[in-house]
TIFI-443534 format. One record per residue (C-alpha): residue number from 1; residue in one letter; x, y, z. Coordinates in nm, 3 decimals. Each point is the difference from the previous one (the first is absolute). Layout:
# TIFI-443534
   i aa      xx      yy      zz
 NUM  A       X       Y       Z
...
# end
This chain:
# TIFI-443534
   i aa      xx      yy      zz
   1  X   7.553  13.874   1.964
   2  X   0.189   0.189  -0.248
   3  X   0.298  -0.205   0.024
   4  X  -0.228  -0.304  -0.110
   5  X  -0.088   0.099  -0.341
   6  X   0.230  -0.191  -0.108
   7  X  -0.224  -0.294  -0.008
   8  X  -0.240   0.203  -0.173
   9  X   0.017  -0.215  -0.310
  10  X   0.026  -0.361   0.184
  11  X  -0.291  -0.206   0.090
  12  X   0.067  -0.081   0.356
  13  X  -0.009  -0.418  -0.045
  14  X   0.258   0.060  -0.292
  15  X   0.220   0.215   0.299
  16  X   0.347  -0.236   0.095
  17  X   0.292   0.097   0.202
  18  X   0.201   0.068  -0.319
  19  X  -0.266   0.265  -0.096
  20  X   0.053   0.127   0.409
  21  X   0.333   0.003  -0.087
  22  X  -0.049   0.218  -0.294
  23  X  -0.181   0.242   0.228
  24  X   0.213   0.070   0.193
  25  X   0.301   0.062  -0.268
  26  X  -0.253   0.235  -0.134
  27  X  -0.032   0.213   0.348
  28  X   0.336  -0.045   0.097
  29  X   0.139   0.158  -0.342
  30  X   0.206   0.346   0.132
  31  X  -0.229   0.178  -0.281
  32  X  -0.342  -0.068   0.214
  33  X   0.188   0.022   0.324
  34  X   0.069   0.343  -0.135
  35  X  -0.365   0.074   0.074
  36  X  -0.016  -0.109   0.373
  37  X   0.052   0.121   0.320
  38  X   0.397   0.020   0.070
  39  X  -0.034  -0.178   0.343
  40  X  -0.131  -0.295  -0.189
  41  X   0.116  -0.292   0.158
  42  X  -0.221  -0.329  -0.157
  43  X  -0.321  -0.059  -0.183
  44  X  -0.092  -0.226   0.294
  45  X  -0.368   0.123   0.055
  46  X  -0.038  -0.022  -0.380
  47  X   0.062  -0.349  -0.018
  48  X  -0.202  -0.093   0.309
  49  X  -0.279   0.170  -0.217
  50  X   0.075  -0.199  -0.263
  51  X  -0.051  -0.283   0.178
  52  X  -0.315   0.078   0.170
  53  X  -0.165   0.042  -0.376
  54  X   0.130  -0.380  -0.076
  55  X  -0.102  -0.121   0.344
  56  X  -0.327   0.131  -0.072
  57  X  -0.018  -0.084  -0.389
  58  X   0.074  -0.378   0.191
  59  X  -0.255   0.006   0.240
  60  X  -0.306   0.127  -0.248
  61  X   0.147  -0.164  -0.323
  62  X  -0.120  -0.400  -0.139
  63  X   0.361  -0.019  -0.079
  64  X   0.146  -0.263   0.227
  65  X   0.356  -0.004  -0.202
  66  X   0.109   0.322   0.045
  67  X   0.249   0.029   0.285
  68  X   0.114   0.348   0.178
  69  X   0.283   0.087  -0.245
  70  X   0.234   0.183   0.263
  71  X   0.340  -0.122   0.121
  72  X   0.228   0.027   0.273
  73  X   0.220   0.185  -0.275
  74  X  -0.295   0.277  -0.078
  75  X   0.033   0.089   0.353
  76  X   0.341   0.070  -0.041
  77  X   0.026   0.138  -0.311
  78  X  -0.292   0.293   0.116
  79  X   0.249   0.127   0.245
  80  X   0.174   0.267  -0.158
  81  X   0.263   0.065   0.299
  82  X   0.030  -0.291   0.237
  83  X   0.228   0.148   0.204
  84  X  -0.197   0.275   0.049
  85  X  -0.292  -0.151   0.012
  86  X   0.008  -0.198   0.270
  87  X   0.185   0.248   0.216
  88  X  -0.361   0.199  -0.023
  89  X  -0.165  -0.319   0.059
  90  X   0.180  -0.043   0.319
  91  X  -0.021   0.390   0.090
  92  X  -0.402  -0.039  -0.077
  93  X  -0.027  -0.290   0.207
  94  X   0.179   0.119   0.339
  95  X  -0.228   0.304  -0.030
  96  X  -0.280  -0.022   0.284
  97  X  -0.187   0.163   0.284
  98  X  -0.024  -0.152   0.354
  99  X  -0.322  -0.081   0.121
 100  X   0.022   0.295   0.258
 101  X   0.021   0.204  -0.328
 102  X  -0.253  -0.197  -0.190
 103  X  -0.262   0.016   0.268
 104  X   0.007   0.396  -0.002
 105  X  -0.018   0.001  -0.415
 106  X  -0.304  -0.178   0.060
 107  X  -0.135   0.210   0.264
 108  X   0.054   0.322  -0.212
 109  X  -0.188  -0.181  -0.284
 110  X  -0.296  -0.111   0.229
 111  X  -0.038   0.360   0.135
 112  X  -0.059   0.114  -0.366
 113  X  -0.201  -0.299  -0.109
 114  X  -0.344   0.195   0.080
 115  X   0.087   0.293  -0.230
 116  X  -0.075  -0.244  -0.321
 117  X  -0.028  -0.330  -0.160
 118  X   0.374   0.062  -0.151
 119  X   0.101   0.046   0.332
 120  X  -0.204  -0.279   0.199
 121  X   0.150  -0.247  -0.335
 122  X   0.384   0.156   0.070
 123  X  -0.046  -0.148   0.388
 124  X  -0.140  -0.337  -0.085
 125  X   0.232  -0.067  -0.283
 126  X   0.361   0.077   0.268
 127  X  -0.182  -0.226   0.242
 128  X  -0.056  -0.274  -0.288
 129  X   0.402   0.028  -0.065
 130  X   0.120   0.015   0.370
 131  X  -0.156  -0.284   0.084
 132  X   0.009  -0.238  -0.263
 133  X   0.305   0.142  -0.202
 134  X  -0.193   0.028  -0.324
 135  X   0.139   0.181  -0.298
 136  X  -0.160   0.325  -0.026
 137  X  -0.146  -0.139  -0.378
 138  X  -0.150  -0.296   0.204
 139  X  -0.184   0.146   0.241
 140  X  -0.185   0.214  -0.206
 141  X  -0.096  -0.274  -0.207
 142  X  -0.146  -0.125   0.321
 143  X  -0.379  -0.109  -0.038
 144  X  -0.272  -0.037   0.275
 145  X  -0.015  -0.347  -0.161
 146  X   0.369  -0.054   0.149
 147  X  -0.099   0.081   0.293
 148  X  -0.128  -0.312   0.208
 149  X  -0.130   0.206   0.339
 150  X  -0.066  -0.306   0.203
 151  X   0.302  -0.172  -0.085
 152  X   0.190   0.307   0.087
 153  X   0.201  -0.054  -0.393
 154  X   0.096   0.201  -0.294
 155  X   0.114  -0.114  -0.272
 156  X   0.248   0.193  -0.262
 157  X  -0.082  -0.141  -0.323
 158  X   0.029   0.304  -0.258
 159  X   0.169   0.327  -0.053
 160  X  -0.039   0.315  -0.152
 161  X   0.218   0.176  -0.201
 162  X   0.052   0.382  -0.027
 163  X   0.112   0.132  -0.334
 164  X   0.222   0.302   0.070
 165  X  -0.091   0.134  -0.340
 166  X  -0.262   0.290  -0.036
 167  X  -0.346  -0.164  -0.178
 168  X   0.079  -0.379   0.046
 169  X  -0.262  -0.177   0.140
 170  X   0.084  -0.172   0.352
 171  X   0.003  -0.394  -0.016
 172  X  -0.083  -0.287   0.236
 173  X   0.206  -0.328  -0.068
 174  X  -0.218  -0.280   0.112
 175  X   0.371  -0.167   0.176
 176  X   0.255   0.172   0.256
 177  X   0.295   0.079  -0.114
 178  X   0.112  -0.341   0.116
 179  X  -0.232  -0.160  -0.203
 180  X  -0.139  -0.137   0.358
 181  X  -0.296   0.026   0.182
 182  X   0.046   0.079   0.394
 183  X  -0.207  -0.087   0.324
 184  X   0.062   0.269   0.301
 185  X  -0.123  -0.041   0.317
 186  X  -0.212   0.356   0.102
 187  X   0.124   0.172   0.280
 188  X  -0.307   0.125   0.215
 189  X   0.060   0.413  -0.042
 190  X   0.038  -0.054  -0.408
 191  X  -0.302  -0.277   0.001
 192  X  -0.188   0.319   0.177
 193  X   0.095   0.262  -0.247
 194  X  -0.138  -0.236  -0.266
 195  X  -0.291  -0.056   0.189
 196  X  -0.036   0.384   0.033
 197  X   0.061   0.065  -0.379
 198  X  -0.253  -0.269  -0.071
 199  X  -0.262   0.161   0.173
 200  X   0.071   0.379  -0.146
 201  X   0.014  -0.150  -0.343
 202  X  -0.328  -0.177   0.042
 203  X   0.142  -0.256  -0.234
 204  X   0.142  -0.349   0.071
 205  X   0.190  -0.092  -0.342
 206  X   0.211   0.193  -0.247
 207  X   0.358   0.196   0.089
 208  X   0.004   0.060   0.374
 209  X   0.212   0.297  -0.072
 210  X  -0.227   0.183  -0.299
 211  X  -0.330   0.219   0.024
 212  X  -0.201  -0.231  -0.301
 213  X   0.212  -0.328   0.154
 214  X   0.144   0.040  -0.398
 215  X   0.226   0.278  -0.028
 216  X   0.312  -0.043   0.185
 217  X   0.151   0.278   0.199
 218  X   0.251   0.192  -0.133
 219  X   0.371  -0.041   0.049
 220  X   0.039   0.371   0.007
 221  X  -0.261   0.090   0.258
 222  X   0.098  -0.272   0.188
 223  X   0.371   0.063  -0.003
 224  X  -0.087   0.382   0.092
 225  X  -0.200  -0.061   0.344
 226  X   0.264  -0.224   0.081
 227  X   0.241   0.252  -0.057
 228  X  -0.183   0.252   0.194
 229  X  -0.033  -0.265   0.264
 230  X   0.378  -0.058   0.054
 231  X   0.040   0.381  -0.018
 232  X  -0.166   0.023   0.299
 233  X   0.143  -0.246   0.236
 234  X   0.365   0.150  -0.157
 235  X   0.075  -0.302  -0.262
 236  X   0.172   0.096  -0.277
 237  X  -0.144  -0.012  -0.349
 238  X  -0.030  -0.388  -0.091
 239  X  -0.133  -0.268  -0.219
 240  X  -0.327  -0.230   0.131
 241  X   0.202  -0.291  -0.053
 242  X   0.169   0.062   0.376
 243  X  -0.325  -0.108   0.129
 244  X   0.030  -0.372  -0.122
 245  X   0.415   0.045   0.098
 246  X  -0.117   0.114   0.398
 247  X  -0.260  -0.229   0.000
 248  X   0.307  -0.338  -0.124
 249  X   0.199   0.196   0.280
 250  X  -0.201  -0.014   0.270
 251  X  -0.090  -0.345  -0.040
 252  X   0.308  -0.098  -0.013
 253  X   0.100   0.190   0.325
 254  X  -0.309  -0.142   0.236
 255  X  -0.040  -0.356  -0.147
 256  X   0.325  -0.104  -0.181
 257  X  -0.180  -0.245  -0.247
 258  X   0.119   0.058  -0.354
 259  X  -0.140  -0.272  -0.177
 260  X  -0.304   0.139   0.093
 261  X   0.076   0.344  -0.120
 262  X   0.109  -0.118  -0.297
 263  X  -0.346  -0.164  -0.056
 264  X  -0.177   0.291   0.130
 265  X   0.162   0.232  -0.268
 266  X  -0.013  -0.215  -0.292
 267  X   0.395  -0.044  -0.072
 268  X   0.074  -0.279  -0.216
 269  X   0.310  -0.044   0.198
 270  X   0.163   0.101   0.332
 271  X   0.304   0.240  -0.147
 272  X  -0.268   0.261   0.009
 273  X  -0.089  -0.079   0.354
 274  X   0.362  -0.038   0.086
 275  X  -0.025   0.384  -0.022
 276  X  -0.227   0.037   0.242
 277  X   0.213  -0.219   0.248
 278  X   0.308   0.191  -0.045
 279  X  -0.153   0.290   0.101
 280  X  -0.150  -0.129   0.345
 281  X   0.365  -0.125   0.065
 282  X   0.145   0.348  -0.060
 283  X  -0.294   0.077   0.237
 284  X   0.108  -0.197   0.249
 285  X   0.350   0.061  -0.022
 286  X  -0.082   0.386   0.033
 287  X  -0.217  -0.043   0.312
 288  X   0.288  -0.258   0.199
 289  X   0.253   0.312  -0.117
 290  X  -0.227   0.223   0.155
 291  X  -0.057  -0.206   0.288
 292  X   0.351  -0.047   0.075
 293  X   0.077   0.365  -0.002
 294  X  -0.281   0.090   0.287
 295  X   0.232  -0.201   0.229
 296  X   0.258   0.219   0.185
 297  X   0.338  -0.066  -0.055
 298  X   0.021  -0.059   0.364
 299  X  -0.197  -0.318  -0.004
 300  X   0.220  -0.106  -0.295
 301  X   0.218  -0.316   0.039
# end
């Protein structure tokens, strides 16, 4: 939030896309670059902030004239390196774990979920994100409320976000990232674990993945069991983003359908999802390779 005081002195209806565009000449200046980390590559998540504030300022404001100040160019212009940039998008997005792989993270996680409430939460949260591909910020938003048990649905309609700064206070946006709400069909093992959760919680409303159903978990202690997780089925060290990247995978792989992916994830468009479906091709090219060399070169034409 740091990078937003900026708009410290602006009332947020007087906020237009010049005064965006000010912003970010302000944070792209090489002095206050000077105080960031060198591998730097956009102040992408800092405008997506941004815009949750005037999303929300939209939805709980009288103000019917004011319109969502941020263009096609601010999303551009927060990109520091494009090249570079979306070379680690790519390299972030072809990053996953095959369900084999998957299955045994969440076995190792299950095995420890009786030890505490931390670790029972770590378990139910992976299953919320392998099967319904929900950022790791949405499904800890995730209410009993969203939860529609006899329709077998959840829906993905806010997010939390983690500051990475010592002292500042956690935040739920009352919008996704995308701005979007989303309906997920439940799969029967994750409708069960948040059946089970239900029940040890004694509660019914509130944050399905918090103690008081207020206080979100945090990212740390969640990244950590995770870690130790991975560790233990021999994964290297790596982000919970891969979760929502096998889950896109996967589906790709057994059902093929990526306009429905796309809806299932939230992208606004399909060049996001495209990523998904390059990687099941290299998939399949790697298996017919593999294929072709079990023949013996005797049966060859």
């Amino acid at each position: 939030m740091r990078h937003l005081k900026f708009f410290d002195s602006f009332q947020v209806e007087k906020i237009t896309p010049q005064t965006v565009d000010m912003w970010l000449d302000h944070i792209r200046q090489s002095s206050y670059l000077e105080n960031q980390h060198s591998t730097r590559l956009s102040y992408v998540n800092e405008l997506e902030m941004l815009v949750q504030v005037l999303r929300f300022f939209i939805e709980e404001s009288d103000d019917c004239n004011f319109v969502l100040p941020i263009k096609k160019r601010h999303k551009n212009k927060c990109i520091l390196d494009p090249v570079r940039h979306e070379q680690s998008k790519v390299n972030n997005l072809t990053k996953y774990i095959p369900r084999e792989t998957s299955e045994k993270f969440l076995e190792e996680l299950q095995s420890q979920a009786h030890q505490s409430y931390i670790h029972k939460a770590s378990y139910v949260l992976a299953l919320i994100m392998l099967r319904t591909g929900a950022r790791v910020g949405e499904a800890c938003a995730l209410r009993f409320e969203d939860v529609n048990f006899q329709a077998q649905e959840v829906v993905l309609s806010r997010t939390i976000h983690w500051s990475r700064k010592s002292g500042v206070k956690t935040t739920i946006s009352p919008v996704t990232k995308t701005g979007e709400m989303r309906k997920i069909r439940c799969m029967q093992d994750l409708l069960a674990a948040l059946s089970n959760l239900r029940e040890c919680l004694c509660r019914s409303e509130g944050l399905v993945l918090s103690v008081d159903g207020r206080t979100p978990l945090s990212y740390r202690a969640i990244q950590y069991r995770f870690n130790q997780a991975f560790k233990a089925i021999g994964v290297q060290h790596t982000s919970t983003h891969i979760l929502r990247h096998s889950f896109a995978t996967d589906f790709l792989e057994q059902v093929g359908d990526k306009n429905s992916l796309q809806s299932i994830l939230g992208h606004k468009s399909s060049k996001m999802t495209d990523h998904y479906a390059k990687v099941t091709e290299v998939k399949k090219t790697e298996a017919m390779k593999a294929y072709d060399s079990s023949f013996k070169p005797s049966l060859r034409v």
